[in-house]
C-alpha positions in Angstrom: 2.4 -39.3 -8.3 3.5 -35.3 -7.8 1.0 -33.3 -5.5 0.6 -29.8 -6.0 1.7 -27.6 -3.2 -1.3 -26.2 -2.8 -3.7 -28.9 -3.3 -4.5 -32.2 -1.4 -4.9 -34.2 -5.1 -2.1 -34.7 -7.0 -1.4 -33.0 -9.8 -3.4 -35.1 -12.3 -7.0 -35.3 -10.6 -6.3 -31.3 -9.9 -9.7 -30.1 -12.0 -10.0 -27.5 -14.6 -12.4 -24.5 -14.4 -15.2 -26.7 -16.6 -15.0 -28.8 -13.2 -15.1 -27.1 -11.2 -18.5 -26.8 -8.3 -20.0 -23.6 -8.5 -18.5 -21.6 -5.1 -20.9 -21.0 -2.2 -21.0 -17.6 -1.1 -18.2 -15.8 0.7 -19.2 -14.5 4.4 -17.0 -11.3 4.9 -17.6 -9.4 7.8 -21.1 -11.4 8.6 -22.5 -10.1 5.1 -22.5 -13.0 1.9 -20.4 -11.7 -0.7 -20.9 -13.7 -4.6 -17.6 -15.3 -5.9 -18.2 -13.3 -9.1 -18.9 -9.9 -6.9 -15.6 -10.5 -4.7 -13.4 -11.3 -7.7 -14.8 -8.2 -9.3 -13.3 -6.5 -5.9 -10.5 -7.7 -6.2 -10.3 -7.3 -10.1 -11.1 -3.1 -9.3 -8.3 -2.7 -6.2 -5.4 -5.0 -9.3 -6.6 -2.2 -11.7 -6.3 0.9 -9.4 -2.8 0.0 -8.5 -1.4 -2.1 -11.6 0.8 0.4 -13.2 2.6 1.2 -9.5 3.1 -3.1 -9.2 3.9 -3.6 -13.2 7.1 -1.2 -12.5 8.6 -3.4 -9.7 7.1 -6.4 -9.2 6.7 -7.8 -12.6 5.7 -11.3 -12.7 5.0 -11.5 -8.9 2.5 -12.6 -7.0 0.0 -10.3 -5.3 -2.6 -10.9 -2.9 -5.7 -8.6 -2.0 -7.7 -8.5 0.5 -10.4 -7.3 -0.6 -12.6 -5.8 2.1 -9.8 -3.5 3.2 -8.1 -2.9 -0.2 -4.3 -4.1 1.2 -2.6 -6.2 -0.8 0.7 -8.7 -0.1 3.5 -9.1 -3.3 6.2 -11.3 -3.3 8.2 -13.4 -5.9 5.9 -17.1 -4.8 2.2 -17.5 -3.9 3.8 -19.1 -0.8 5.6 -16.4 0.5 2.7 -13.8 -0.7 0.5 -16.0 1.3 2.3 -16.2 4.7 2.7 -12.0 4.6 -1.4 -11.9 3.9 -2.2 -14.0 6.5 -0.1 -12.8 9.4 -2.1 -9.9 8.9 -5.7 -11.5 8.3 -5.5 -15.1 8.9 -8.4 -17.2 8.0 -9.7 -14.3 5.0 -10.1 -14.9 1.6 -7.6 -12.9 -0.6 -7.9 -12.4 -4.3 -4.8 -13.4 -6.2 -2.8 -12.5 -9.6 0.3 -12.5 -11.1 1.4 -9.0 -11.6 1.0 -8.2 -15.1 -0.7 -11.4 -16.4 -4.2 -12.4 -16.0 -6.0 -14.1 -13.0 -3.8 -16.6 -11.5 -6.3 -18.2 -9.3 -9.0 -17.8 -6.2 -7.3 -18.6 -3.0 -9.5 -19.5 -0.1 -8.0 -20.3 3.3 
């Protein structure tokens, strides 16, 4: 059976939003933060800079952190990933395709 790269079930137990446990809250910086409050972060800081990633990075992957508003793009949530965490490893980063809707939560 396949396994996603970036999931420890393969690819046909992976679940589906309607499965999904409800997230705990996300500590950042010793305060709790709501999932739906830190996606909304992250959500505001994709907005604010959109049109400046829709011109060059189309259909790339971005990464924001979301406490300090910097954000990682490359061509592979792989290679967005090891650039974001170099710079803050163990955080939480918010994560889109550029120019399409939300590609998924990452947590480290």
């Amino acid at each position: 059976m396949r396994r996603s790269p970036f999931s420890e079930r393969p690819t046909s137990e992976i679940l589906i939003p309607s499965q999904v446990p409800p997230t705990p809250a996300v500590e950042m910086c010793g305060k709790k933060m709501d999932p739906e409050e830190f996606v909304r972060a992250g959500e505001a800081i994709y907005k604010r800079i959109k049109d400046e990633l829709e011109k060059e990075h189309m259909g790339e992957v971005v990464l924001i952190e979301v406490e300090s508003g910097d954000y990682f793009v490359a061509p592979t949530l792989a290679e967005a990933y090891e650039k974001a965490s170099r710079k803050y490893p163990g955080r939480l980063f918010y994560v889109r395709h550029v120019g399409r809707r939300l590609f998924m939560r990452l947590l480290s």
